[in-house]
VOVEXVEX-484937 format. One record per atom (N, C-alpha, C): residue in one letter; x, y, z. Coordinates in pm, whole numbers, padded with zeros to 5 digits, always signed. Last residue first. Layout:
# residues N
AXYZ ...
This chain:
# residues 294
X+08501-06815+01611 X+08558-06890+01595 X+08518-07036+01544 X+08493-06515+01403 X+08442-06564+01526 X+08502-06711+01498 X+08624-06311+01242 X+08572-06255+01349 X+08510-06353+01474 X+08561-06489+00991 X+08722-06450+01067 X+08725-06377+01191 X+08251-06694+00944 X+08379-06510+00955 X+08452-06553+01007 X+08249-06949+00758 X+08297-06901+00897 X+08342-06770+00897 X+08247-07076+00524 X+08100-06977+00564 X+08139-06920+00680 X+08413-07227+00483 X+08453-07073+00439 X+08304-06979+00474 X+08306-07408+00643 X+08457-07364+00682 X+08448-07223+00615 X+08127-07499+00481 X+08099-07459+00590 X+08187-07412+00657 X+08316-07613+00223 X+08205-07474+00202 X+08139-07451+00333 X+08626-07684+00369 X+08486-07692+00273 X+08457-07582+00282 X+09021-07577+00270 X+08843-07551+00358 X+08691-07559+00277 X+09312-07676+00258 X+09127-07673+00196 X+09063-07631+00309 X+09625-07678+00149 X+09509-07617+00266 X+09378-07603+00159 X+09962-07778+00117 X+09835-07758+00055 X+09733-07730+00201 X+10229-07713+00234 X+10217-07732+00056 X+10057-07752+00028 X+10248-07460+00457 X+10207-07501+00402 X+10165-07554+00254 X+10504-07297+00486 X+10427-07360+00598 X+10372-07480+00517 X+10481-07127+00232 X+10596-07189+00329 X+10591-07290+00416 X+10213-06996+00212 X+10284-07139+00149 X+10419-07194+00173 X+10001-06888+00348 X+10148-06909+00386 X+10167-07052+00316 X+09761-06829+00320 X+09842-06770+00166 X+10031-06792+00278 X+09613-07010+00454 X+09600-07009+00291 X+09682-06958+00228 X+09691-06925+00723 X+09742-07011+00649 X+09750-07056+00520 X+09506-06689+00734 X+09652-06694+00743 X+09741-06808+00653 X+09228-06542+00520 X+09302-06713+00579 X+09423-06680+00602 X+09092-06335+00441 X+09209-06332+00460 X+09319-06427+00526 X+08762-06428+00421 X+08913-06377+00323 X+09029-06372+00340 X+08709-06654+00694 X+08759-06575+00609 X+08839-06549+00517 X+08992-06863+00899 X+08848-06845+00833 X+08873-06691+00792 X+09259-06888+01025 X+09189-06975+00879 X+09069-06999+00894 X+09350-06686+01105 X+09466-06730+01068 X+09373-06856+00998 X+09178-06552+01236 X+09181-06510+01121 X+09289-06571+01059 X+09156-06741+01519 X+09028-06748+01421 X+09060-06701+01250 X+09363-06512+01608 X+09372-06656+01575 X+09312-06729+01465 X+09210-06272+01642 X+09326-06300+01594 X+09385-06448+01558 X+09021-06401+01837 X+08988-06349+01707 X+09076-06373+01625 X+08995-06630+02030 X+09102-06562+02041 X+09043-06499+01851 X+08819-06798+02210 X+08749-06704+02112 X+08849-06599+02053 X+08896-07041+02309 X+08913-06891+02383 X+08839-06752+02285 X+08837-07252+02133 X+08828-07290+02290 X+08841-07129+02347 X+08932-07173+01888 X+08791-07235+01879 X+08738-07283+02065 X+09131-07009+01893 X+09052-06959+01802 X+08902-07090+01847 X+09297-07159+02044 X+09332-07041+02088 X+09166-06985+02002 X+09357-07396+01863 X+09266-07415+01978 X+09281-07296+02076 X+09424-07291+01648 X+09329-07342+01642 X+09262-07348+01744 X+09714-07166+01756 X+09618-07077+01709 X+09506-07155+01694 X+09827-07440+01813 X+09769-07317+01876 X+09707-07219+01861 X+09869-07531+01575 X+09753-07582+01629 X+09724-07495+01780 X+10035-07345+01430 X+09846-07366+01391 X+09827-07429+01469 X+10284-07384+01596 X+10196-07201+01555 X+10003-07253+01526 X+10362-07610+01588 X+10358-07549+01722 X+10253-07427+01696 X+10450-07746+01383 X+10338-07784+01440 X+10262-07715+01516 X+10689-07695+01312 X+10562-07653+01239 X+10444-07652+01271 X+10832-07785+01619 X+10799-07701+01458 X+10735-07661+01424 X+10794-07940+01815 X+10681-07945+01721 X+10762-07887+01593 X+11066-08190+01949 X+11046-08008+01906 X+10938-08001+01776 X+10897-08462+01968 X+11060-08374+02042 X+10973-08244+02002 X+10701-08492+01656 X+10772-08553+01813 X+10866-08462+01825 X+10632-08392+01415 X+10559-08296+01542 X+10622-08403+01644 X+10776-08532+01273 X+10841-08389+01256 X+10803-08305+01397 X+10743-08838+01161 X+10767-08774+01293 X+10819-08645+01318 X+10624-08838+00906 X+10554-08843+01029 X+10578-08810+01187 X+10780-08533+00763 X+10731-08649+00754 X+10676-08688+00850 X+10714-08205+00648 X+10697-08279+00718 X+10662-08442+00667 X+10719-08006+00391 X+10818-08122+00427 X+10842-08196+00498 X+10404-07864+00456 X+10537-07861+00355 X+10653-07949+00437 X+10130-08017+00615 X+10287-07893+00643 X+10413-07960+00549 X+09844-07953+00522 X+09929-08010+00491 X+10090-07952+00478 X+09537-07950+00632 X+09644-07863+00638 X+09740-07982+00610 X+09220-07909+00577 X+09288-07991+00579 X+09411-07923+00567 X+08908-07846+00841 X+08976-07788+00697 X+09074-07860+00721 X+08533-07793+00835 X+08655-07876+00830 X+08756-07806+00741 X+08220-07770+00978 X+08330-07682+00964 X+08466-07741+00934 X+08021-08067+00896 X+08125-07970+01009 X+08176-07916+00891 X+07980-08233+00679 X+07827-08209+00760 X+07918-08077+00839 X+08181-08308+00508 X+08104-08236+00499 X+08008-08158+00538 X+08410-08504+00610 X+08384-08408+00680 X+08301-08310+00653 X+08548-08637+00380 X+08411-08694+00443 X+08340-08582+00540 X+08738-08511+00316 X+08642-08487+00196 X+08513-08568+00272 X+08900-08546+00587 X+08866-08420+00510 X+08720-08403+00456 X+08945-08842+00528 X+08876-08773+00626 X+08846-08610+00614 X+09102-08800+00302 X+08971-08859+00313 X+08872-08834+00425 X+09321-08683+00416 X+09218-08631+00281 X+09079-08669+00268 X+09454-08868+00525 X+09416-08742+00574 X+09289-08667+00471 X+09544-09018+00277 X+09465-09100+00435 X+09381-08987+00462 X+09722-08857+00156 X+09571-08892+00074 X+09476-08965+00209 X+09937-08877+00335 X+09846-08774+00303 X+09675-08770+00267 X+09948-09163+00459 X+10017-09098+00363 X+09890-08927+00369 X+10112-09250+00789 X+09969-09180+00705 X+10021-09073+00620 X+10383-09340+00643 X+10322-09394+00723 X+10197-09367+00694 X+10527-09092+00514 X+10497-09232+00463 X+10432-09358+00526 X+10467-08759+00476 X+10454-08901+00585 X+10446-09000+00487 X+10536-08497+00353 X+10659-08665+00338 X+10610-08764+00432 X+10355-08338+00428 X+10367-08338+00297 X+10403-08485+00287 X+10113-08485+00715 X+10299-08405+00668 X+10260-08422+00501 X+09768-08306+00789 X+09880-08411+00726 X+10073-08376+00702 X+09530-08227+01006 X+09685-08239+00985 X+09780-08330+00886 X+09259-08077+01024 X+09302-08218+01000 X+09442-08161+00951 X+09014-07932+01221 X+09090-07901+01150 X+09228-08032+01146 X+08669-07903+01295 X+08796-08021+01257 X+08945-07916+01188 X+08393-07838+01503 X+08511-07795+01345 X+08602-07895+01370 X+08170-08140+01547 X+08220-08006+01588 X+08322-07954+01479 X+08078-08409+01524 X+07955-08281+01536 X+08059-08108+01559 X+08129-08661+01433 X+08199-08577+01498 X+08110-08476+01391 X+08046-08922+01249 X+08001-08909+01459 X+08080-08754+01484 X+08225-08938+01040 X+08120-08862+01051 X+08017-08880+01159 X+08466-09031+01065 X+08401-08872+01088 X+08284-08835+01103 X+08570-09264+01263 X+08475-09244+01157 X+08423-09112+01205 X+08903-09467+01228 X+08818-09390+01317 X+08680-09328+01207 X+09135-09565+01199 X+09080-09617+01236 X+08963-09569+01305 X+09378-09483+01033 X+09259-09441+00991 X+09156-09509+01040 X+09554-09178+01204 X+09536-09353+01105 X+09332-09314+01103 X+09640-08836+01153 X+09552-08940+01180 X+09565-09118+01118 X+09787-08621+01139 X+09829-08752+01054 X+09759-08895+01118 X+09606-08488+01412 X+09746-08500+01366 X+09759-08601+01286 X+09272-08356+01481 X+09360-08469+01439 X+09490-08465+01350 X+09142-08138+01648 X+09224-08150+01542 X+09319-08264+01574 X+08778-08055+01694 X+08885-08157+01735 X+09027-08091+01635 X+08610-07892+01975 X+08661-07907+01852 X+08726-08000+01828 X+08467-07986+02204 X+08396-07861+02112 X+08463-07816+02008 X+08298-08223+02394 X+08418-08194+02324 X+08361-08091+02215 X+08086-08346+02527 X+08163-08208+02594 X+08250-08177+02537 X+07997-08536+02365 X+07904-08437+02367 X+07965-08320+02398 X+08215-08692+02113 X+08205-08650+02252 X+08100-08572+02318 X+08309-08741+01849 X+08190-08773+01917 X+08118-08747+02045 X+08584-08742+01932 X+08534-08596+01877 X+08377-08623+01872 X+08711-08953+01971 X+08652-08903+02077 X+08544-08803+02039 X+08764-09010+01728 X+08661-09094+01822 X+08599-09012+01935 X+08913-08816+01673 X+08824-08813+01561 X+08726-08887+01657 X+09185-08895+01853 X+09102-08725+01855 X+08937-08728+01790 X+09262-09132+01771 X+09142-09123+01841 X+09073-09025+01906 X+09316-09030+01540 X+09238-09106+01537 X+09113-09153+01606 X+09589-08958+01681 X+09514-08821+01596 X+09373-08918+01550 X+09673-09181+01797 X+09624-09064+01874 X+09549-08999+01807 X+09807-09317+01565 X+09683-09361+01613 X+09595-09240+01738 X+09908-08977+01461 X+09884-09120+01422 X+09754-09180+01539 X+09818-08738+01769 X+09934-08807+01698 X+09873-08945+01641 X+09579-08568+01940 X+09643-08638+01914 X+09760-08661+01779 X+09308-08335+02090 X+09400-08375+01978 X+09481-08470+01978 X+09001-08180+02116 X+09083-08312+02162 X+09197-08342+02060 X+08871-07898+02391 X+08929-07945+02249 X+09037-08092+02299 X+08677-07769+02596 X+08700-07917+02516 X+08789-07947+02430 X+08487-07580+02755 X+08553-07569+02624 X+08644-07695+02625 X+08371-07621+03016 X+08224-07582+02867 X+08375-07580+02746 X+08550-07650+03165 X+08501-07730+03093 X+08389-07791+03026 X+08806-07458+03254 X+08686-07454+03169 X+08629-07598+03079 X+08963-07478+03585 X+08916-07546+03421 X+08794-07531+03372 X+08914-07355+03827 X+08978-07310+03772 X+08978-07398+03597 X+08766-07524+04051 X+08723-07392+03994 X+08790-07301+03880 X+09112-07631+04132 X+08945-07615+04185 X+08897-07513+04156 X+09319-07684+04092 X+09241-07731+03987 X+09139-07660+04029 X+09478-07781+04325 X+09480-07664+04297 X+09421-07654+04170 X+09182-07916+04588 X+09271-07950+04452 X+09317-07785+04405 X+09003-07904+04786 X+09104-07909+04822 X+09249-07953+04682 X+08727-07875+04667 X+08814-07772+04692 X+08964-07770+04748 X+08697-08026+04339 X+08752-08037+04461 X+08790-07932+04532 X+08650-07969+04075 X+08496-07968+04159 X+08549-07964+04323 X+08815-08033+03928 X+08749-07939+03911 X+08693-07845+04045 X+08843-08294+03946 X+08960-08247+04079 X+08929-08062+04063 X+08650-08378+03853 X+08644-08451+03996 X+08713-08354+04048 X+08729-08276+03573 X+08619-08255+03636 X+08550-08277+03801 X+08926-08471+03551 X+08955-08324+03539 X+08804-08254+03609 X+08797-08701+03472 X+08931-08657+03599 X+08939-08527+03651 X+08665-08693+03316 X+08606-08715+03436 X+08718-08695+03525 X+08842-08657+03088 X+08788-08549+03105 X+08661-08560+03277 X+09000-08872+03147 X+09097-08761+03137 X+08977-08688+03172 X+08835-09054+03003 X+08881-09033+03143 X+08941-08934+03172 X+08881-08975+02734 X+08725-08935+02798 X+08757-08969+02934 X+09119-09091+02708 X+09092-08985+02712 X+08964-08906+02755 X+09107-09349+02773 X+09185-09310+02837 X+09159-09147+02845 X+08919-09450+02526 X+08907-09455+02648 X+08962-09348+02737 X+09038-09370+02253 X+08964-09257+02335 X+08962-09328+02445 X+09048-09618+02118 X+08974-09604+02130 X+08906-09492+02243 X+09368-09588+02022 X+09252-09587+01947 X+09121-09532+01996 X+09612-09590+02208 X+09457-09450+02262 X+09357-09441+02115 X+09794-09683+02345 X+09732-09720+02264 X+09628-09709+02280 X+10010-09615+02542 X+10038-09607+02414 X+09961-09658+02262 X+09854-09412+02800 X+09818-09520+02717 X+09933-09510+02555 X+09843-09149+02904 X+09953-09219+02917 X+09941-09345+02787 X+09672-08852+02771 X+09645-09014+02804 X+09763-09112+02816 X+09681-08554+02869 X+09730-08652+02824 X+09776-08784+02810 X+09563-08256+02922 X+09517-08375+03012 X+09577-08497+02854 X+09641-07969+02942 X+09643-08038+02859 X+09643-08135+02899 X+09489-07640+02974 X+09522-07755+03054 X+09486-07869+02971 X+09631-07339+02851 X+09530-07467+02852 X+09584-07553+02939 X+09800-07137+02817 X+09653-07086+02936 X+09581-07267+02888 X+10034-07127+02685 X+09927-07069+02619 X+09840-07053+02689 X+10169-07323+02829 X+10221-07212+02852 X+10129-07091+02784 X+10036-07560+02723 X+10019-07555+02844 X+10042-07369+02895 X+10150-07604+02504 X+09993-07534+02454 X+09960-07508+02605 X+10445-07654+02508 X+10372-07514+02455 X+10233-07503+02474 X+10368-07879+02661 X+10376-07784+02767 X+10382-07629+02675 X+10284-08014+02433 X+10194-08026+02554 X+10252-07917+02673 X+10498-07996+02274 X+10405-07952+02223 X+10289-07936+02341 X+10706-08144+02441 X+10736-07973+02388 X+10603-07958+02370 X+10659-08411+02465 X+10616-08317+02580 X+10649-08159+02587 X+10543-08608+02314 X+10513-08533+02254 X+10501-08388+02440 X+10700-08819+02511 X+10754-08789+02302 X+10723-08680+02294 X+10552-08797+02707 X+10703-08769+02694 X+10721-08743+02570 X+10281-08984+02679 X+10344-08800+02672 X+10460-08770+02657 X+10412-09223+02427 X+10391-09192+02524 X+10352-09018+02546 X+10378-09440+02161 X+10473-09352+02219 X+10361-09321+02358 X+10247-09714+02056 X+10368-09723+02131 X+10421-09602+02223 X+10088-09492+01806 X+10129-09646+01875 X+10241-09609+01942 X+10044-09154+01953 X+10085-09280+01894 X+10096-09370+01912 X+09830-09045+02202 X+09938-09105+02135 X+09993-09194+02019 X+09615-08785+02284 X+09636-08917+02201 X+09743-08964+02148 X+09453-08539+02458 X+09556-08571+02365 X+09521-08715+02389 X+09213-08292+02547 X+09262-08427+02551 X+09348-08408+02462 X+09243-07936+02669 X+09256-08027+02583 X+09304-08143+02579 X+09074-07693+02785 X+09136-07838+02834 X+09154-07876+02694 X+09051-07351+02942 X+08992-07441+02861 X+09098-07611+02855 X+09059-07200+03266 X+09157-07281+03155 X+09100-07384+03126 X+08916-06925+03450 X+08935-07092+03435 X+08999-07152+03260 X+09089-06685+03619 X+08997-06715+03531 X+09023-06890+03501 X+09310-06543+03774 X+09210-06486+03759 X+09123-06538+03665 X+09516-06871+03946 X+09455-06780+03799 X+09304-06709+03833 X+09594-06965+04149 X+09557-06819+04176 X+09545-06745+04075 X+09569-07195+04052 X+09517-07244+04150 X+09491-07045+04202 X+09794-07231+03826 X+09653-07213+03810 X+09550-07179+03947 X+10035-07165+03796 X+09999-07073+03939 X+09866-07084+03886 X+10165-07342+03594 X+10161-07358+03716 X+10107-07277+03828 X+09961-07421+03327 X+09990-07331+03395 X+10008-07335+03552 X+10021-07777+03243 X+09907-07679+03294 X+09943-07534+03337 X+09948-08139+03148 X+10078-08016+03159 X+09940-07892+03144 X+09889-08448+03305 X+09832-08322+03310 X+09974-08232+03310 X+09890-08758+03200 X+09967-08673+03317 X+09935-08529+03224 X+09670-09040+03331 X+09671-08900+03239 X+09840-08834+03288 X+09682-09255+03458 X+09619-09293+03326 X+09666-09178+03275 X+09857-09217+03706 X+09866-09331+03645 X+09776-09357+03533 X+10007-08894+03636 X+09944-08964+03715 X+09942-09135+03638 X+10229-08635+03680 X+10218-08718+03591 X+10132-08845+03695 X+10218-08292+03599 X+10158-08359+03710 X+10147-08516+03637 X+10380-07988+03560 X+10361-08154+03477 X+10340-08221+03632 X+10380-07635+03471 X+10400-07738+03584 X+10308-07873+03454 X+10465-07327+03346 X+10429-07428+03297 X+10454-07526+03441 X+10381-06972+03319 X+10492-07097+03363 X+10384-07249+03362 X+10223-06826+03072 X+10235-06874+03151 X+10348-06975+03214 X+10257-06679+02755 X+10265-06647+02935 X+10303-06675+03039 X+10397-06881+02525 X+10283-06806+02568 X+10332-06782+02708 X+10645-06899+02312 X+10592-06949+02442 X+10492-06824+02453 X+10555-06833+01958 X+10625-06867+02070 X+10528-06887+02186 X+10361-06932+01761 X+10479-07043+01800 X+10557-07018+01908 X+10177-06721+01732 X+10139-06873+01817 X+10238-06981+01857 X+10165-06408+01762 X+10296-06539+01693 X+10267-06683+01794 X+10015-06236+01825 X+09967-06339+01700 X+10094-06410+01649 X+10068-06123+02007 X+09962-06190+02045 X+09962-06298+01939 X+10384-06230+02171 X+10343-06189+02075 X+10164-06184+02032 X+10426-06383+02490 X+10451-06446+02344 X+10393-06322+02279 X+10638-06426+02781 X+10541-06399+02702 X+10538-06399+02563 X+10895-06707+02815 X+10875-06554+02793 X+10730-06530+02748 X+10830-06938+03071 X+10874-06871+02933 X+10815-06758+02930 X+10991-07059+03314 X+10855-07008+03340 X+10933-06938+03171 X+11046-07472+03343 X+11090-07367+03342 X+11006-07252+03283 X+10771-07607+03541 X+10894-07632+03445 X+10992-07484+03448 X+10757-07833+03879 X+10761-07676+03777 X+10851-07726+03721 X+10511-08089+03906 X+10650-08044+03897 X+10655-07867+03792 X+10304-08197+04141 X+10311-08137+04030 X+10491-08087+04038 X+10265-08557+04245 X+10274-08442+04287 X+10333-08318+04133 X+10216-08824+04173 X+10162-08755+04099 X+10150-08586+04120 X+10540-09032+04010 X+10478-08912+04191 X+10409-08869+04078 X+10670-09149+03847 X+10608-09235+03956 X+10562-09157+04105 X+10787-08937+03688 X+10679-09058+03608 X+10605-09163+03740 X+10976-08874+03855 X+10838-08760+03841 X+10754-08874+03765 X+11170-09025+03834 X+11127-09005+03942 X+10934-08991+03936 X+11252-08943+03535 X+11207-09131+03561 X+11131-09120+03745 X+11365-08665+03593 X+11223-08736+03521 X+11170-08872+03561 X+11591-08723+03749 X+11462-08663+03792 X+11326-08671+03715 X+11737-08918+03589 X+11659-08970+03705 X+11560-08902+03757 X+11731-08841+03230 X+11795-08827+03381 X+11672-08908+03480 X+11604-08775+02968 X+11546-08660+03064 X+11614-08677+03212 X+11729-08944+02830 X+11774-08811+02866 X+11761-08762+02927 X+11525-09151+02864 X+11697-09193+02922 X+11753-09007+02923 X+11302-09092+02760 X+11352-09120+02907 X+11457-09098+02919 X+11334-09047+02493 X+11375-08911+02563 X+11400-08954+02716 X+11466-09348+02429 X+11537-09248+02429 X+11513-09106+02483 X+11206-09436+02451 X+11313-09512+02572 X+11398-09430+02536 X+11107-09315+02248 X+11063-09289+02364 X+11104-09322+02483 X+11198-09397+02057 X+11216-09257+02055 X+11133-09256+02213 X+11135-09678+02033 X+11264-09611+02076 X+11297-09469+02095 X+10784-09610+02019 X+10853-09668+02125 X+11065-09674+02155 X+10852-09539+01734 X+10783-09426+01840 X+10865-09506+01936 X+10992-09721+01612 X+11061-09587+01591 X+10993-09517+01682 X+10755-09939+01609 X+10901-09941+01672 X+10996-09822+01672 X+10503-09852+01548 X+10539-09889+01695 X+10694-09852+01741 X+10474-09810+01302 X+10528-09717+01358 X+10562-09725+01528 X+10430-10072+01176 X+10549-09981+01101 X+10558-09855+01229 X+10232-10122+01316 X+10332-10247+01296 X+10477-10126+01260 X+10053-09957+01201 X+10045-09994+01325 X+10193-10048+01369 X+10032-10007+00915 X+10004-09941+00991 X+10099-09906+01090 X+09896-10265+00935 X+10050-10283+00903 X+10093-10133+00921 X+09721-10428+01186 X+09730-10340+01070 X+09877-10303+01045 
């Protein structure tokens, strides 16, 4: 697919490029699956989703997933909802490793499919038997500590695609697909959606995103379209990216209210931030959603 073809090569150099920055101690950590601390961020605001959340952050990089997670999970007073991810052609976690250790520093455990070619979810529905093995282990610092009655699956281009595949999932309980391709079919996905387009992608043009949207009738769906983003805006430093999709999966995996009101109900956050956002829909099962629940 031509697709496909067009974005391999700008992901995959952007990705021999954060290696090469990140130094030898990274290129190390890509071949130990022992956990690494990141640096511990400031608490966050309740309702400013863009900054760092709470928690210190640790990266456990294994040979299908590498897991970013609150590092003192193992003496958390409570268990941490999960979220699969999905890469772009070609790219890797690394590309997208701001956005995986912000949602990490938020209380999730973000299980992220190494694979640079996560059409088909495989990698990621492994992720969720992984997580569940080392769940169940008492000798894991995991043990007892992931919620995995809560699910959410997201991704990038072909990643955000195979958020939608996976989203078929029985244990998966929301999805949000990033500038999704379009190799995937909504309507197997039984849970809310909330769908990502850039205003400027020229890759997945918008109208791509849309469609999946306007197919999304049977679910809770809504379509967000971030004012001047082109396709690669959410690699390196999310941006724009960083505030809604935390609040999404803060609002549909934690029951975070405050969140939830940032787009259901009258008072949609995002509906009337037009800064953020050059366009936002919500079907008619989306606006049937109080703002009170998620």
């Amino acid at each position: 697919m031509l697709w496909r073809r067009n974005l391999f090569a700008p992901l995959a150099a952007l990705a021999l490029a954060l290696t090469a920055s990140a130094g030898a101690g990274t290129a190390a950590a890509a071949t130990d699956t022992t956990a690494v601390a990141a640096a511990s961020p400031a608490a966050s605001a309740a309702d400013d989703f863009g900054a760092p959340g709470p928690y210190a952050t640790a990266v456990e990089v294994g040979a299908i997933t590498t897991l970013y997670y609150p590092r003192d999970i193992a003496d958390s007073d409570r268990r941490h909802p999960v979220i699969v991810w999905g890469n772009g052609t070609g790219g890797v976690p690394l590309v997208y490793r701001d956005l995986m250790l912000h949602w990490a520093s938020q209380g999730f455990v973000v299980a992220a499919a190494n694979t640079p070619m996560s059409n088909l979810g495989i990698s990621m529905r492994a992720s969720i038997h992984m997580l569940t093995g080392r769940n169940a282990d008492p000798g894991s610092v995991f043990f007892d500590r992931v919620d995995l009655e809560h699910i959410g699956a997201s991704g990038h281009s072909q990643g955000g695609a195979a958020a939608i595949v996976v989203g078929s999932d029985p244990r998966i309980d929301t999805i949000l697909p990033i500038q999704p391709g379009p190799l995937a079919n909504i309507n197997a996905v039984r849970v809310p959606a909330l769908l990502l387009a850039g205003q400027r992608d020229s890759i997945v043009f918008p109208a791509l995103v849309k469609a999946f949207y306007n197919a999304a009738d049977h679910i809770p769906a809504l379509y967000g379209e971030v004012r001047g983003a082109d396709h690669f805006t959410v690699v390196g430093d999310p941006g724009p990216f960083a505030a809604p999709t935390t609040a999404w999966f803060r609002a549909q995996l934690m029951g975070d209210r405050t969140a939830g009101a940032q787009f259901f109900g009258p008072g949609c956050g995002i509906c009337a931030d037009t800064a953020t956002w050059s366009d936002v829909r919500r079907n008619s099962l989306a606006l049937n959603v109080p703002a009170a629940t998620p």
